[in-house]
Steps between C-alpha positions, in 0.01 A plus 500: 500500500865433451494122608220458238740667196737275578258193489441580117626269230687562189459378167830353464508297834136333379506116506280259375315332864538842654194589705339806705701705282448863560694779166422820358515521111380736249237294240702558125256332324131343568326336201104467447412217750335216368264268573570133626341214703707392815506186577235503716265570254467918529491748215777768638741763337869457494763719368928498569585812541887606499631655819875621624675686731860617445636154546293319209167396330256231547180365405174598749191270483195684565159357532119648454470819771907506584493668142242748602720651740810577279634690160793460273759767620375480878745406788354220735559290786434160526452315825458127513674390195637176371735391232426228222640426159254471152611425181861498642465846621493701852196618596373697804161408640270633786374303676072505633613614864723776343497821325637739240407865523602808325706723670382853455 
């Protein structure tokens, strides 16, 4: 249990490229989702949600059923994330072998 604490990411030492990044964060804010066609042709739900943890905020990308799982105001963990930069921005991302759960 102890090794894995230590494996967890903070905000502030998130850079763009990072991957198989595992945090805790508390969801501040998560907007309506809406609805968009990737590029591979599918009709999917997307909404950036805003996470942080004591050292910062960041943008969260979640897509269709990740949003299922999750609430503004919950804590979660997220295993298997990766870094990227839109519109000039940070932004968190999980990734299709990962996962973010609440933590009850």
């Amino acid at each position: 249990m102890l090794s894995e604490v230590l494996s967890l990411a903070k905000i502030n030492e998130l850079k763009i490229g990072m991957r198989n990044v595992s945090l805790r964060a508390k969801i501040v804010e998560l907007p309506e989702p809406r609805s968009v066609k990737t590029k591979l042709g599918y009709k999917t739900q997307v909404a950036t949600a805003t996470v942080e943890d004591e050292s910062g905020k960041i943008k969260l990308t979640l897509w269709g059923k990740q949003m299922q799982k999750i609430g503004e105001g919950d804590t979660v963990e997220i295993r298997g994330g990766y870094l990227t930069e839109f519109r000039g921005e940070l932004q968190l991302n999980v990734a299709r072998e990962g996962e973010i759960k609440a933590i009850r």
